[in-house]
GUKOLBA-416344 format. One record per residue: residue in three letters; x, y, z of N, C-alpha, C in turn. Coordinates in nm, 4 decimals, padded with zeros to 6 digits. Layout:
<rs>
{residu: ALA, nu: X, nv: Y, nw: Z, cau: X, cav: Y, caw: Z, cu: X, cv: Y, cw: Z} .
...
</rs>
This chain:
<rs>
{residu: UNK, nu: 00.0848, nv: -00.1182, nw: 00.0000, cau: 00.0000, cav: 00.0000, caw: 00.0000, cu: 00.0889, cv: 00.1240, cw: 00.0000} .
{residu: UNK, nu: 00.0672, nv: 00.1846, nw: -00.0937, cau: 00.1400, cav: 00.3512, caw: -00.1146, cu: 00.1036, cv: 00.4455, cw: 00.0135} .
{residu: UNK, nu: 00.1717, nv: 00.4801, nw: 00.0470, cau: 00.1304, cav: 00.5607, caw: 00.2026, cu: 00.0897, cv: 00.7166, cw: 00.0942} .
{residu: UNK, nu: 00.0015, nv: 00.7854, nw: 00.1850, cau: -00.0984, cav: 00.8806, caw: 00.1073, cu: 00.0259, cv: 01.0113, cw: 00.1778} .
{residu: UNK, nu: 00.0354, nv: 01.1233, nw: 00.1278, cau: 00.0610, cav: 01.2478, caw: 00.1812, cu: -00.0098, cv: 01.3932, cw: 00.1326} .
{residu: UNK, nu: -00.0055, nv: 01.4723, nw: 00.2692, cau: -00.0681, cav: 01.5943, caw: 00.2224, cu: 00.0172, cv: 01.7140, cw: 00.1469} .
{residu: UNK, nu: -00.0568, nv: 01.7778, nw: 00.0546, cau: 00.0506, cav: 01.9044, caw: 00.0241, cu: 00.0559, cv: 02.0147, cw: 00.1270} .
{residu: UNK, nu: 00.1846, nv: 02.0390, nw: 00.1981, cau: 00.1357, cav: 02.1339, caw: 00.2733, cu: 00.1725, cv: 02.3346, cw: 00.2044} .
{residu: UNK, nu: 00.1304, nv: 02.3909, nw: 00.2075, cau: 00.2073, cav: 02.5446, caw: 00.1263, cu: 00.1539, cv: 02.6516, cw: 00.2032} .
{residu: UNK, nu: 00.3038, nv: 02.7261, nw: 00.2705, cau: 00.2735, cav: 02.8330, caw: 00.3656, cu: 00.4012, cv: 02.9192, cw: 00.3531} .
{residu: UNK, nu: 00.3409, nv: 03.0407, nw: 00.3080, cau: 00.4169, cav: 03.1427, caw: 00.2261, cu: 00.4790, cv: 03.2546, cw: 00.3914} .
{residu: UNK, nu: 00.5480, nv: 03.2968, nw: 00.3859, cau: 00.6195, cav: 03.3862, caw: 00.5114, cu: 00.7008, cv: 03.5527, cw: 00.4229} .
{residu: UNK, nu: 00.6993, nv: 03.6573, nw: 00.4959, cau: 00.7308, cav: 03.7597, caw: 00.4206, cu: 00.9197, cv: 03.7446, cw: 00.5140} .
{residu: UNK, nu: 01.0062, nv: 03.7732, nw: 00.4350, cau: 01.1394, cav: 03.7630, caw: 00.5021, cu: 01.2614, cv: 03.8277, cw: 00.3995} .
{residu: UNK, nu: 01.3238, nv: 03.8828, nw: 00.4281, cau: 01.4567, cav: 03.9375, caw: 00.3152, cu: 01.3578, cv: 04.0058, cw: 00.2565} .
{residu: UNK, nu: 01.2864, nv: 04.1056, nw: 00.2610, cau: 01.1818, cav: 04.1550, caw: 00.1163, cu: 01.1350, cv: 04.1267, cw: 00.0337} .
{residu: UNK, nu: 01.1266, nv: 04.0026, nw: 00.0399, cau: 01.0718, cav: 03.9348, caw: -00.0163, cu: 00.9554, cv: 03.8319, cw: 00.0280} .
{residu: UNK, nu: 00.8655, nv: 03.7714, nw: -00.0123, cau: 00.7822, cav: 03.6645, caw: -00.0041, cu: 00.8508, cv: 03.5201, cw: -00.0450} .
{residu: UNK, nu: 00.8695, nv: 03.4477, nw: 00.0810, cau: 00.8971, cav: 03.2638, caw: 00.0345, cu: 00.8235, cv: 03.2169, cw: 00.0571} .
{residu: UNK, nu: 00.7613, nv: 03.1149, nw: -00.0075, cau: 00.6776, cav: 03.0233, caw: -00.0562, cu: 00.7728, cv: 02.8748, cw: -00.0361} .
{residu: UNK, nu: 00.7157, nv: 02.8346, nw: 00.0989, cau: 00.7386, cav: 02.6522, caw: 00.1130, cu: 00.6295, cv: 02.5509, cw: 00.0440} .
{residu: UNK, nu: 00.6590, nv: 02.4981, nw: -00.0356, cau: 00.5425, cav: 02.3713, caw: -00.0775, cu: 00.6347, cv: 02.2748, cw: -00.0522} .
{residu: UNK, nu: 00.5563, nv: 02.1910, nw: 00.0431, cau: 00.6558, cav: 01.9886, caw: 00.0869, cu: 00.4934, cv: 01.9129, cw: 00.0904} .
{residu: UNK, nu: 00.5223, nv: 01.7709, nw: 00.0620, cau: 00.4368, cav: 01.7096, caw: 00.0733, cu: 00.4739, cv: 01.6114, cw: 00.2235} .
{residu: UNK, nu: 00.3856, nv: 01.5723, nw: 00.3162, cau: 00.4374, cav: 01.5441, caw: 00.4700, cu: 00.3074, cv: 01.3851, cw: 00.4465} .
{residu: UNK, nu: 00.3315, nv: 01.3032, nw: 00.5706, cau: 00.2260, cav: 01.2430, caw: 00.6002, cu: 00.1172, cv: 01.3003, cw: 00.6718} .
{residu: UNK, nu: 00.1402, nv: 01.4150, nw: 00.7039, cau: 00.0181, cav: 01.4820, caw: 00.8520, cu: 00.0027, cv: 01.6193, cw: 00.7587} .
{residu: UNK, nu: -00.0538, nv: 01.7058, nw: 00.7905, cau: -00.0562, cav: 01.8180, caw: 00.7986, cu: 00.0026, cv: 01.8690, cw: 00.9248} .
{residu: UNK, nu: 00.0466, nv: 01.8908, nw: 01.0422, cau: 00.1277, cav: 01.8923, caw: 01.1398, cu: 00.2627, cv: 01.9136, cw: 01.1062} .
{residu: UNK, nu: 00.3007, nv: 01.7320, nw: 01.0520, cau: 00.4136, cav: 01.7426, caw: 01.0233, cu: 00.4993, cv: 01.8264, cw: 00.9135} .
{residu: UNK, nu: 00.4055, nv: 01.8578, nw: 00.7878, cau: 00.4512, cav: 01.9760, caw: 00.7020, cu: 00.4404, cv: 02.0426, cw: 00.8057} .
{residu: UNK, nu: 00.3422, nv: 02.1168, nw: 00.8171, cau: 00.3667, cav: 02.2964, caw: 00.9565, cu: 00.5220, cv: 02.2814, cw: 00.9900} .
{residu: UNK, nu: 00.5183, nv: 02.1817, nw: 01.0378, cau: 00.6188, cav: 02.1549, caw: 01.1750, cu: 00.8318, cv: 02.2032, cw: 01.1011} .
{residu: UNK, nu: 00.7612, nv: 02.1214, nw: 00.9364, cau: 00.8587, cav: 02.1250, caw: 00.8946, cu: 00.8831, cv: 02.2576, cw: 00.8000} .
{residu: UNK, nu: 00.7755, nv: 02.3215, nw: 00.7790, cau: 00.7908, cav: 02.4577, caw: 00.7248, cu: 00.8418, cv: 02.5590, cw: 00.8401} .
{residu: UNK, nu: 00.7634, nv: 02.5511, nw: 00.9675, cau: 00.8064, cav: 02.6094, caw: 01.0848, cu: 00.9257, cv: 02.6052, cw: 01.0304} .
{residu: UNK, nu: 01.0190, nv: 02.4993, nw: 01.0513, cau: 01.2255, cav: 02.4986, caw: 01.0545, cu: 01.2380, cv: 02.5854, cw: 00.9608} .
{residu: UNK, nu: 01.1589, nv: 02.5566, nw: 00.8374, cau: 01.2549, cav: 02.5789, caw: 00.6886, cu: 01.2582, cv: 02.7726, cw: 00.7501} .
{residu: UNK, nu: 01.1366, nv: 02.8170, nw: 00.7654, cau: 01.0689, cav: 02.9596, caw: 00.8276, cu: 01.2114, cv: 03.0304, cw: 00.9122} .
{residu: UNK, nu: 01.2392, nv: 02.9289, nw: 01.0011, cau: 01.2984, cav: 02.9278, caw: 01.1247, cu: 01.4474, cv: 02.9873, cw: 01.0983} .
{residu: UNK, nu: 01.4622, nv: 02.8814, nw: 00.9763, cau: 01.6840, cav: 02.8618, caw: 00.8993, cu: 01.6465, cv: 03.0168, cw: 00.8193} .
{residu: UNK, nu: 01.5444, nv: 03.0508, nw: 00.7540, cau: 01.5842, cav: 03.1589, caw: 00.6915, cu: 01.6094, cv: 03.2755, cw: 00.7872} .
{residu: UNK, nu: 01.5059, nv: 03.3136, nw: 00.9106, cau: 01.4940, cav: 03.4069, caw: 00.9448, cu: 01.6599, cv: 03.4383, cw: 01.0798} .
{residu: UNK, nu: 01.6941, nv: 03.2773, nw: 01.0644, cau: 01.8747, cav: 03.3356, caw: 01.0930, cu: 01.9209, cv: 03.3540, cw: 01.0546} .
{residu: UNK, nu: 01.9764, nv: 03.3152, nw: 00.8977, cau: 02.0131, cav: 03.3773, caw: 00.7772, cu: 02.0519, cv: 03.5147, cw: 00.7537} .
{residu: UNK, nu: 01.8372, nv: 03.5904, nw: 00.7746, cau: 01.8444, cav: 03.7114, caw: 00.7587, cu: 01.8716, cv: 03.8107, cw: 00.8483} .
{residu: UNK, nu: 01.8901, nv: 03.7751, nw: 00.9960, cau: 01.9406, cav: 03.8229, caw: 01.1585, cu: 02.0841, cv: 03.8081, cw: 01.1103} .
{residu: UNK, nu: 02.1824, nv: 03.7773, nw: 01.0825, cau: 02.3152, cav: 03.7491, caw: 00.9731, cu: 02.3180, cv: 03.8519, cw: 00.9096} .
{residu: UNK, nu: 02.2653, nv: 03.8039, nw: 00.7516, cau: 02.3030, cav: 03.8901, caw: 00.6771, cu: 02.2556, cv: 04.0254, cw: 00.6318} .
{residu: UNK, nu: 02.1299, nv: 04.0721, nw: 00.6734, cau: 02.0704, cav: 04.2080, caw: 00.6707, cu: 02.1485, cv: 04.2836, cw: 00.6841} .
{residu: UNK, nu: 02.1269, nv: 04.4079, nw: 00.5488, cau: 02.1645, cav: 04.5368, caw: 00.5806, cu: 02.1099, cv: 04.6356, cw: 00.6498} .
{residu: UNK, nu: 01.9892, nv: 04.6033, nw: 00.6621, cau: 01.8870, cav: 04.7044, caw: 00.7337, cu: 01.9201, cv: 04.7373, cw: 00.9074} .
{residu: UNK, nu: 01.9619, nv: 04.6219, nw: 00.9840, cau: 02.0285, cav: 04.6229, caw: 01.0681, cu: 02.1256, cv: 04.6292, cw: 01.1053} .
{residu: UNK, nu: 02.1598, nv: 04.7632, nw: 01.1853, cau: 02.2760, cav: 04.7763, caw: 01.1884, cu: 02.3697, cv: 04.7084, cw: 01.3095} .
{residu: UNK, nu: 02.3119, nv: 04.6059, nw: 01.3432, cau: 02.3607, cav: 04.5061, caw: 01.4823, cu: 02.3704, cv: 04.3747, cw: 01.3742} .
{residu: UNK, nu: 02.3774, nv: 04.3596, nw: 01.2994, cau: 02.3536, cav: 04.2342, caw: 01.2039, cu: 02.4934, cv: 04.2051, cw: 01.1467} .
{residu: UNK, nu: 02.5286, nv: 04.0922, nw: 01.1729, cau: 02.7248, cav: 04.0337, caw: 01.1290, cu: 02.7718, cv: 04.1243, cw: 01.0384} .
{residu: UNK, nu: 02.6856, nv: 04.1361, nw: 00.8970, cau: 02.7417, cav: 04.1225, caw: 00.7795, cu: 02.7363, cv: 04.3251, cw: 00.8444} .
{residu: UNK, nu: 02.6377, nv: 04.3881, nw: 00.8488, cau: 02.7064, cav: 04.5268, caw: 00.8789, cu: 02.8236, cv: 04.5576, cw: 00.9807} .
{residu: UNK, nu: 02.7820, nv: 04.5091, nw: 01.0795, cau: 02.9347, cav: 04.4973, caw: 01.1735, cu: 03.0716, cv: 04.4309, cw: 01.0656} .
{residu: UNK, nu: 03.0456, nv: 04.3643, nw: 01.0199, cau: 03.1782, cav: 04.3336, caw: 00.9027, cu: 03.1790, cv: 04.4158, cw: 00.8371} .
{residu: UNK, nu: 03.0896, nv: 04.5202, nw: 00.7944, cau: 03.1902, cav: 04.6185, caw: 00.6732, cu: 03.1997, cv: 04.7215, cw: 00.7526} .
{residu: UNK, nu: 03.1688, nv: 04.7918, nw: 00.8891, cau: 03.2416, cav: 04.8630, caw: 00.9599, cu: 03.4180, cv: 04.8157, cw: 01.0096} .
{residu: UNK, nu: 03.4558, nv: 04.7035, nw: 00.9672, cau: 03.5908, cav: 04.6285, caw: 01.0052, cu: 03.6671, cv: 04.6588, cw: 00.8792} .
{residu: UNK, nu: 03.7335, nv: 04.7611, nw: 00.7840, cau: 03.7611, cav: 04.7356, caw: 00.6786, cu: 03.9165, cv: 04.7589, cw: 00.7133} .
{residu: UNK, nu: 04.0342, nv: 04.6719, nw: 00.6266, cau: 04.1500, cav: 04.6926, caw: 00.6393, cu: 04.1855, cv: 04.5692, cw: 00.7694} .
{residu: UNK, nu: 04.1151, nv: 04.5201, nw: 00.7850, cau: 04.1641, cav: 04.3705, caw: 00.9123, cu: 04.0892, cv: 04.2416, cw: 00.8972} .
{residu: UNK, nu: 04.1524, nv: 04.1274, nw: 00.9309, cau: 04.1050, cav: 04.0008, caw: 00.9240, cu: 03.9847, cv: 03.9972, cw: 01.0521} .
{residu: UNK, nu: 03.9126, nv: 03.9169, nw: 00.9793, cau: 03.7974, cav: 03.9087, caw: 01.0531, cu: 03.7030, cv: 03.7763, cw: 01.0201} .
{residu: UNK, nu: 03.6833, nv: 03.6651, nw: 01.1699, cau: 03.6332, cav: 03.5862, caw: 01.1370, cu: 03.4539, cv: 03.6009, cw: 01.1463} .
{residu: UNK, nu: 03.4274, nv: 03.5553, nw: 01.0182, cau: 03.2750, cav: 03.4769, caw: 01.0079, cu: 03.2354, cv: 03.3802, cw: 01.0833} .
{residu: UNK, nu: 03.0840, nv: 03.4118, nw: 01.1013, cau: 02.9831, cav: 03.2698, caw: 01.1375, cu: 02.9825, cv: 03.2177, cw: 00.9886} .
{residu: UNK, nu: 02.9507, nv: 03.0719, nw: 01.0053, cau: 02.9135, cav: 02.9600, caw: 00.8656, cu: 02.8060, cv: 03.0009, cw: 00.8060} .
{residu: UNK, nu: 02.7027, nv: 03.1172, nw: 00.8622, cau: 02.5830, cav: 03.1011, caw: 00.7780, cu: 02.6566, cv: 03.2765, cw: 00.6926} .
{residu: UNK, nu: 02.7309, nv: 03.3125, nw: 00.7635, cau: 02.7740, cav: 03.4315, caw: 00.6828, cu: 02.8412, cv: 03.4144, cw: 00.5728} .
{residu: UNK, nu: 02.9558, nv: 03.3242, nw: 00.5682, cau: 03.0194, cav: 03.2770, caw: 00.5227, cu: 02.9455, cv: 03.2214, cw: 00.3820} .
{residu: UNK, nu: 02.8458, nv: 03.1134, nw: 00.4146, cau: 02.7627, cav: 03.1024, caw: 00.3291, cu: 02.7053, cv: 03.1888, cw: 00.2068} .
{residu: UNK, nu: 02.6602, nv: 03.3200, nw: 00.2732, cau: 02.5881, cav: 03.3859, caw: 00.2417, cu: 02.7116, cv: 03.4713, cw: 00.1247} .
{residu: UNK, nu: 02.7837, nv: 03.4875, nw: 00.1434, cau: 02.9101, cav: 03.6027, caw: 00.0810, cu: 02.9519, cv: 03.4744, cw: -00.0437} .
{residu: UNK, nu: 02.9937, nv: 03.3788, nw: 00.0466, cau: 03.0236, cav: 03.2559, caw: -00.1273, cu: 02.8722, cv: 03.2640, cw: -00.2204} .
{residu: UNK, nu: 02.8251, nv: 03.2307, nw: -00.2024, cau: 02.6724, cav: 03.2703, caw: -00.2713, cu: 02.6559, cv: 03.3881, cw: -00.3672} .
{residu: UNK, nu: 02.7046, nv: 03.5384, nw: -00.3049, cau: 02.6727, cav: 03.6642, caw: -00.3415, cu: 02.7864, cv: 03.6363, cw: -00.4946} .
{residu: UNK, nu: 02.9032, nv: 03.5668, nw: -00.4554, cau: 03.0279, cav: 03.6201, caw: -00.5168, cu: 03.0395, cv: 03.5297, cw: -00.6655} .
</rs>
């Protein structure tokens, strides 16, 4: 027997933008549960890398110019990505 799943799709406003999660789960719960995370990884991401904030890694890093300076992994991330 093919086990049945629901579509789950729950859109969040974040980076200025609108993301849109669609997963298919066995529950409806368990999508939520797992859009919750996906919701969750971006909105550290954007506590990271935002310019709008000026307490946010990536602005505190370009107030550092002319010295070595270590990154978090999701920053890090984020700059290999840009480049």
């Amino acid at each position: 027997m093919t086990p049945s799943f629901v579509r789950v799709e729950v859109e969040q406003r974040a980076m200025g933008t609108v993301f849109r999660v669609v997963l298919f789960e066995r529950t409806r719960e368990l999508g939520a549960a797992a859009a919750a995370e996906a919701f969750r990884r971006i909105d550290e991401i954007e506590r990271v890398a935002t310019d709008y904030d000026p307490m946010s890694e990536a602005r505190q890093l370009s107030l550092r110019v002319d010295e070595w300076v270590s990154v978090s992994a999701d920053l890090a991330l984020v700059i290999r990505a840009a480049d």
